[in-house]
C-alpha positions in Angstrom: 80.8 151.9 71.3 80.1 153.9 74.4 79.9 150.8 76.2 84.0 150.4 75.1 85.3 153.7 75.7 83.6 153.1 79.5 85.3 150.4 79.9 88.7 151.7 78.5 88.2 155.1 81.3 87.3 152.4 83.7 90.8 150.5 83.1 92.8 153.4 82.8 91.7 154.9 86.1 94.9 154.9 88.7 94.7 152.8 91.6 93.6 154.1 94.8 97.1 154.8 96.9 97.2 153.6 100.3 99.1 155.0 103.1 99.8 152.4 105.9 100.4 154.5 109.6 102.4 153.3 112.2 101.8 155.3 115.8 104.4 154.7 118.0 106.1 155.7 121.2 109.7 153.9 121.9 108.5 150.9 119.2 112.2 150.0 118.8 112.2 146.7 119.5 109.0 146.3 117.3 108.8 148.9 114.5 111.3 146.8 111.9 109.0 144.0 111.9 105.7 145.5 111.1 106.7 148.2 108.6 108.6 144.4 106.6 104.3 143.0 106.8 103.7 146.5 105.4 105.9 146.8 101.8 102.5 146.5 99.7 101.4 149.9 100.9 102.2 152.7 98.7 104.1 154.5 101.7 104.5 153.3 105.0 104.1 156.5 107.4 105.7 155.8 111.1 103.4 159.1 113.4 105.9 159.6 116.4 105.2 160.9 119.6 108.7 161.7 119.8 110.8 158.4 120.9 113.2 158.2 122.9 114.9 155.1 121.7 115.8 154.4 117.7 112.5 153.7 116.7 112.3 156.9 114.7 116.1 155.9 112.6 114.9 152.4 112.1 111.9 153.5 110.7 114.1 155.6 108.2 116.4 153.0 107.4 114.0 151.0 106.4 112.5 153.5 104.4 109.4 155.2 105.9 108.5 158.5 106.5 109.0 159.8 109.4 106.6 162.6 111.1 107.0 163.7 115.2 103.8 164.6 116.5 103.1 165.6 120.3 100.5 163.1 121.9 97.4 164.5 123.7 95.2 160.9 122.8 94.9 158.2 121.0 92.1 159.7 119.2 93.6 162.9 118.2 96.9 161.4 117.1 94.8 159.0 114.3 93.2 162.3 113.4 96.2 164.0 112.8 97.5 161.3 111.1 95.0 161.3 108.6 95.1 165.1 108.2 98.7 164.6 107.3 98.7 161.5 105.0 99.5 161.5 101.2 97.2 159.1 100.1 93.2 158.3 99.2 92.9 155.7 102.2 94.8 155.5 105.5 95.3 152.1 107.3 96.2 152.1 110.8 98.5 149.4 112.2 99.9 149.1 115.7 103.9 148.5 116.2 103.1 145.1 118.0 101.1 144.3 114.8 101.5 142.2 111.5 99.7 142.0 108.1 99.9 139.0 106.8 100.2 139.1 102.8 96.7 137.8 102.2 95.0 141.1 104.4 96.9 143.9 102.1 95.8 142.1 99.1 92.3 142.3 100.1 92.6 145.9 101.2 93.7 146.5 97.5 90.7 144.7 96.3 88.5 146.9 98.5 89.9 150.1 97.8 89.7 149.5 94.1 85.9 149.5 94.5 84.8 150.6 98.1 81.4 150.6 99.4 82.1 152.1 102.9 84.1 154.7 103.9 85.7 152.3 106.8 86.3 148.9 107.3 87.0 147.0 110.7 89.7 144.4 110.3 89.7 140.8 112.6 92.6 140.4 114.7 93.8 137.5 116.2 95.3 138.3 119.5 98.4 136.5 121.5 98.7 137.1 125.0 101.2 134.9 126.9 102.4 133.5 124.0 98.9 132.2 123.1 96.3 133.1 120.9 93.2 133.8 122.4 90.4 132.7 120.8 87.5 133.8 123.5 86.9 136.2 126.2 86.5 139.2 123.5 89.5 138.7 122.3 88.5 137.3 118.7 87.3 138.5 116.5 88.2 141.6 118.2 87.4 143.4 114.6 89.0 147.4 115.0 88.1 149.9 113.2 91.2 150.7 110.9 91.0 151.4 106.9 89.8 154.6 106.6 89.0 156.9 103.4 90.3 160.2 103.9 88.1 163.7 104.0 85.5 160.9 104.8 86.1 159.5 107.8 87.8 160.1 111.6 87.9 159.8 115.1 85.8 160.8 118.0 88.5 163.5 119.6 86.4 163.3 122.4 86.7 159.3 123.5 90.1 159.8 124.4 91.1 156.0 124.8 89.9 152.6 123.2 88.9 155.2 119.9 85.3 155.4 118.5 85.2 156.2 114.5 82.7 158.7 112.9 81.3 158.1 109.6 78.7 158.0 107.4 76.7 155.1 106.2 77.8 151.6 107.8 80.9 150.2 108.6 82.4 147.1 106.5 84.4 144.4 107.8 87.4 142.6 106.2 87.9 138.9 106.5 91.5 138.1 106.8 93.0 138.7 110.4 95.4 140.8 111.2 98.3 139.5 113.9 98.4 141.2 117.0 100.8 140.2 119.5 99.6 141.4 122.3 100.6 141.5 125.7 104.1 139.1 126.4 103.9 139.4 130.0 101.6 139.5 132.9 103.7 142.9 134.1 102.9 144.4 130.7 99.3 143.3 130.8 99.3 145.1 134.5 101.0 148.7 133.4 98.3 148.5 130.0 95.4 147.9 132.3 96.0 150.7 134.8 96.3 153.1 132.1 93.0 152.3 130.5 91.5 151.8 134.0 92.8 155.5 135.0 91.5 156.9 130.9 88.0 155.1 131.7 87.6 156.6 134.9 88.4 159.8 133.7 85.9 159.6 131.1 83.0 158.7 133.7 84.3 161.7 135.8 83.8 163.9 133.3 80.2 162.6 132.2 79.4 163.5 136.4 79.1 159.6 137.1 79.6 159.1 140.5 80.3 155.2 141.5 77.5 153.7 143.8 78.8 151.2 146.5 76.9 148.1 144.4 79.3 149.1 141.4 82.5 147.8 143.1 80.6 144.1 143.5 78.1 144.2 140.8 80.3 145.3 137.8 83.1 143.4 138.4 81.5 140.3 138.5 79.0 141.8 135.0 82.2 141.8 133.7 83.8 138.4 134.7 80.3 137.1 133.4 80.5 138.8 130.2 84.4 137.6 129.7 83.6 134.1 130.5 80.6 132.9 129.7 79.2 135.4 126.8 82.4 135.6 125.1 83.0 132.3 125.6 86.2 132.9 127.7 86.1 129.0 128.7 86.9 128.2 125.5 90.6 129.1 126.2 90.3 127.1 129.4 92.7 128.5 132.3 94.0 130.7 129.9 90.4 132.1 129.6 89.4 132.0 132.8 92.4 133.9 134.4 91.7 136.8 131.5 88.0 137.1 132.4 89.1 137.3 136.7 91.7 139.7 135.3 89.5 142.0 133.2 86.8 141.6 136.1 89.6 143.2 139.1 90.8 146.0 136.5 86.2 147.0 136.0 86.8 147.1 139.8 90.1 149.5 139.7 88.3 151.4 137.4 85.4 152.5 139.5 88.0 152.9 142.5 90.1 155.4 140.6 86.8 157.3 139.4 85.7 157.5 143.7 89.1 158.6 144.4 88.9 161.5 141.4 85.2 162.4 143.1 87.2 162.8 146.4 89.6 164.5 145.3 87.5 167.3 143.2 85.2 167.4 146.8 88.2 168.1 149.0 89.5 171.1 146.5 86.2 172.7 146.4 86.2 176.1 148.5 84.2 175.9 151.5 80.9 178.9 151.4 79.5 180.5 154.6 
């Protein structure tokens, strides 16, 4: 008998609700799209750094909710977005994104009986018009389905986000579609932003670049692209992404000598 009425509580318990976040910043030509992959959440939650184009009324025509928050990093923004959402879990999608129908009904499945506070999600990334299959690009997993109260970001890695938790991470199967970068200008303006966030973030540790970083490094990193990650799977394709992610290691460490500069020639000058 007690054995029944468990399994009658058990039955009767509601289903965990799931919030599905959107960050954007002038997603117009985007933002219709994803929130369509995301009708099996139980509210769709666009977190605006204030667009200047219609993202913002095409997300409330097509029936999200709406919130305008000011940007300080990528990191803080998630954070605030879980602070402000309405649900048990929180999963984070990017506007350029897609969830296929298979991935939301395993996050259902998940969050009706969790074992970890997050979950990483596969991706599988286009760039060019292709998927890319090596070079770190796949499986690519991101940290995205987060309980909330339990879970959050590192405020202080300011880009490419680090989550804190407790316990260990799980990882979903199905892949979530990421359509990267269309265009080789696009892939340039991303690149130097990260490249000027990363060398920010080695200033501010007191790294100073030694002159074998601007050889060495790149070409760790053209080696790790390629070859470890299997970057010649993809053929040319591959091999252009590795040299690619090999010149922007090198921008990196010249932006962090020219910050080191920079900081030296403001410094007053003691007698």
């Amino acid at each position: 008998m007690f054995y029944c009425r468990w399994r009658l509580i058990i039955l009767d318990m509601p289903a965990a609700r799931i919030s599905a976040v959107v960050l954007t910043l002038n997603e117009a030509r985007h933002i219709a799209d994803c929130l369509a992959t995301l009708a099996w959440a139980d509210e769709r939650v666009v977190f605006d750094s204030f667009s200047t184009d219609e993202t913002v009324a095409i997300a409330q025509r097509a029936g999200a909710r709406v919130i305008q928050h000011p940007f300080v990093n990528y990191a803080q923004q998630r954070n605030a977005a879980l602070a402000a959402a309405q649900s048990e879990w929180v999963f984070f999608v990017d506007a350029d994104e897609r969830c296929p129908q298979a991935l939301g009904e395993e996050i259902r499945a998940v969050v009706a009986a969790p074992r970890h506070d997050v979950y990483a999600v596969p991706r599988h990334n286009y760039l060019f018009g292709r998927l890319t299959l090596g070079a770190g690009w796949y499986p690519d997993y991101q940290a995205r389905l987060f309980r909330v109260g339990r879970a959050g970001f590192d405020p202080h890695r300011e880009v490419h986000e680090v989550a804190r938790y407790e316990g260990e991470m799980g990882r979903l199967r199905t892949e979530l579609i990421h359509y990267n970068y269309e265009t080789l200008a696009q892939f340039h303006a991303k690149q130097r932003k990260y490249a000027q966030f990363e060398a920010g973030i080695l200033f501010k540790q007191g790294i100073r670049p030694k002159p074998h970083n601007f050889v060495l490094q790149p070409l760790r990193e053209f080696r790790r692209r390629f070859l470890t990650l299997r970057g010649y799977r993809d053929g040319w394709h591959g091999l252009r992404l590795s040299a690619l992610m090999a010149y922007y290691t090198l921008d990196t460490y010249r932006r962090l000598a020219r910050l080191w500069r920079d900081a030296e020639a403001t410094q007053p000058i003691t007698i």
